[in-house]
N, C-alpha and C positions, 0 to 999 in steps of 0.2 A: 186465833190459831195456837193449838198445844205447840211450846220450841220442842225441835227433836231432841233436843237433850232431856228433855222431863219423860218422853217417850222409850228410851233406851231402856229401862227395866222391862216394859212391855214387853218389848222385843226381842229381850234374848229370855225372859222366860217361854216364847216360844220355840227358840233355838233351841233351847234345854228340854225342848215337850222328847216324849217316848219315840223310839224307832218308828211305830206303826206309823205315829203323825211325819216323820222323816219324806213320804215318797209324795206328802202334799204341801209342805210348807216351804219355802223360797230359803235356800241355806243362805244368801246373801244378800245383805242390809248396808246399806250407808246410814252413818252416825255421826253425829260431831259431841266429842266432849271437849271440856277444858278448852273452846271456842276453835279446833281445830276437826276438821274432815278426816274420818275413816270409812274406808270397805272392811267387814267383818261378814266372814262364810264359818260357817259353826255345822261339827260334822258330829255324829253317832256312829262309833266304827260297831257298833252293835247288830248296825243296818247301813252305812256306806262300806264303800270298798275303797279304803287310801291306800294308794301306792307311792313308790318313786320310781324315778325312769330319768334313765340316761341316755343311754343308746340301745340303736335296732339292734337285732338277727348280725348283723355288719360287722359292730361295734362302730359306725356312725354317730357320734352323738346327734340329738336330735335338734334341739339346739333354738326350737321356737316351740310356743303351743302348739299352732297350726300344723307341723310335720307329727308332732306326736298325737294332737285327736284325727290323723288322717291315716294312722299307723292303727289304731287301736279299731277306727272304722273298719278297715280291713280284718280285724278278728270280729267283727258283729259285734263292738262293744261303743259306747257314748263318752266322751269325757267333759262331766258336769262341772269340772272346777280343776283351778292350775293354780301356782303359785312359783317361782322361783324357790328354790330348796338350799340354800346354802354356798356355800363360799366357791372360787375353782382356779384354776392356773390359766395361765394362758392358750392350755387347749383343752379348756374347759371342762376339766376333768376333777372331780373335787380332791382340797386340801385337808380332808380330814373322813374321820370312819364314811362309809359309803356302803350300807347294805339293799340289795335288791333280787325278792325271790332268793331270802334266806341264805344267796350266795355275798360273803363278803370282796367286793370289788377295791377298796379300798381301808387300808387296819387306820384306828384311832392317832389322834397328830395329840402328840404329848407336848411340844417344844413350845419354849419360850420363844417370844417374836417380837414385830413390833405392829400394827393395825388391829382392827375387832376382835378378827377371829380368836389371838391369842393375847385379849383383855381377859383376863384368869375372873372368875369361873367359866370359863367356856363350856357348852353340854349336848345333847344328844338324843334329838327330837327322833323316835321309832314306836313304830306299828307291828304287834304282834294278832294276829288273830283281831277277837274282842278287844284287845288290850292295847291302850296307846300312853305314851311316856315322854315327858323332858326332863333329862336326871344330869345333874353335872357328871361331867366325863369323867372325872377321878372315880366316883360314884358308881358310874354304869360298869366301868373295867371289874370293879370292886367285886361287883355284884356277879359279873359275869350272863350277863345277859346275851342272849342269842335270838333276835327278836326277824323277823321276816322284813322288816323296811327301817333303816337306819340311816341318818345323816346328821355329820357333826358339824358345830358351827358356833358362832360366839359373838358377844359375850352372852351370857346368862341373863335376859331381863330380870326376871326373878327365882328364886327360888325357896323351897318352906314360907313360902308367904312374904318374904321380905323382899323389896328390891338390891339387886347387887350393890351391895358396898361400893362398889369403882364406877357406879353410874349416880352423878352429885346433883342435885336439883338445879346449881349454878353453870351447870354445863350450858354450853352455847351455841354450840355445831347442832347446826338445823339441816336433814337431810329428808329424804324419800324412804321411807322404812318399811321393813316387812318383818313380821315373823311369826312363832306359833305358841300356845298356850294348852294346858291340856287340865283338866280338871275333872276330878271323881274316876279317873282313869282310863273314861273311854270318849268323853267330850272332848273336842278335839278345835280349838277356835283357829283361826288363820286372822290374820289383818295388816293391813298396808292402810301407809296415811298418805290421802290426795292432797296433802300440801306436806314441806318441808316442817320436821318437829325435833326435840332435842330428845334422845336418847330417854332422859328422866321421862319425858312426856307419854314415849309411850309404853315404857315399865309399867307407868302408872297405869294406861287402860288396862293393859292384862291385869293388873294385881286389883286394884281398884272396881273397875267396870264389868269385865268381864270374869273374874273371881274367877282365874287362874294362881295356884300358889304356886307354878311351875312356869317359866316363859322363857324362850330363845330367840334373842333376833336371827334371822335369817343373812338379810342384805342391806342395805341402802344405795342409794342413787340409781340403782338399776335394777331395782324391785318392780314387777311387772304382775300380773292379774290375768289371771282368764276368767271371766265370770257370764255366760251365755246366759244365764237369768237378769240377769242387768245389763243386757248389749253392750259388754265390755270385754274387749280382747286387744289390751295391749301389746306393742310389735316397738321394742325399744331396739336391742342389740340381741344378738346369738348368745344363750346363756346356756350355764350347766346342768349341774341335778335341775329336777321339776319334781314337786309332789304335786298328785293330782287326785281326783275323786271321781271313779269309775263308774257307771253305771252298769251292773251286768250284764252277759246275753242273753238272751230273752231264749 
């Protein structure tokens, strides 16, 4: 038997295949590199539709997969993939830039702190159109970007190709991670590790594996998954942001 780590090239040069092959190929694969278990969902905003979502019509947050693909069923629409989106408060409202439907819900979090999010380069995973992005946040303001789906969060796995400076290969803290990668600027990777990894570990898939020069962790410990192609639909605790991946009305 081929190990699935010799098979992972395969596999995300399918990820990588053109939009048209998008509506027949499985966007999510389980991987193991460097002897550790990942879910990787690899999207084409060329031909998917990623959003973020918070809350109803209400302003309810929504707060599980389940209440938001049963919200989206109600407009005649599908949701083919989920992920946990970024950091939040205690009423799970995010700590940092928050754009959804072009309306900004929450402005960029500049402050020094102490946990992930404000491990400096922190940066700013958004969906414009065709267009998708992780730009460090000093970067994004710079620029002045006004993108249709935005959420900020931290630290920066990598960036220009290099892994974050502040994330050391000696590092020790082994958690449950999740985050996103974007590459040629409209691939768009997602991944979470089904076992606990160190930080470096998983800088390394996105820079390494999945040939991201761009990558933002998301969360740990309470990184969750929706994945209906892989009978997986995580139900940990009530979270905040979601990005998800729409299928449109027909």
């Amino acid at each position: 038997m081929i190990p699935l780590r010799r098979l992972l090239p395969f596999a995300l040069s399918l990820f990588f295949a053109s939009p048209a092959a998008a509506a027949t190929r499985n966007p999510c694969q389980d991987v193991e590199d460097a002897g550790a278990s990942y879910t990787i969902c690899v999207f084409d905003t060329r031909g998917d539709s990623i959003r973020l979502f918070l809350a109803d019509a209400k302003g309810e947050v929504y707060g599980s997969f389940s209440a938001l693909d049963a919200a989206l069923a109600q407009k005649g629409e599908k949701l083919l993939f989920a992920m946990n989106a970024g950091m939040y408060d205690e009423r799970r409202l995010p700590i940092g830039l928050y754009v959804e439907g072009g309306h900004m819900e929450k402005s960029a979090n500049t402050h020094s702190g102490v946990g992930n999010f404000h491990m400096k380069p922190n940066g700013i995973f958004w969906v414009e159109g065709a267009r998708a992005g992780v730009t460090e946040t000093q970067r994004f303001l710079k620029e002045r970007l006004h993108p249709a789906y935005a959420t900020q969060s931290g630290p920066m796995l990598a960036l220009g190709g290099r892994i974050n400076p502040r994330i050391h290969e000696s590092g020790t803290s082994m958690k449950i991670r999740n985050g996103v990668g974007v590459r040629d600027g409209h691939i768009v990777a997602f991944a979470i590790s089904n076992q606990p990894v160190t930080f470096h570990a998983f800088a390394t898939l996105f820079r390494e594996r999945l040939k991201c020069p761009d990558a933002l962790f998301l969360d740990g410990s309470i990184s969750a998954l929706y994945a209906p192609s892989l009978s997986r639909h995580d139900r940990f605790r009530p979270m905040g942001p979601i990005v998800g991946v729409v299928e449109r009305a027909r």
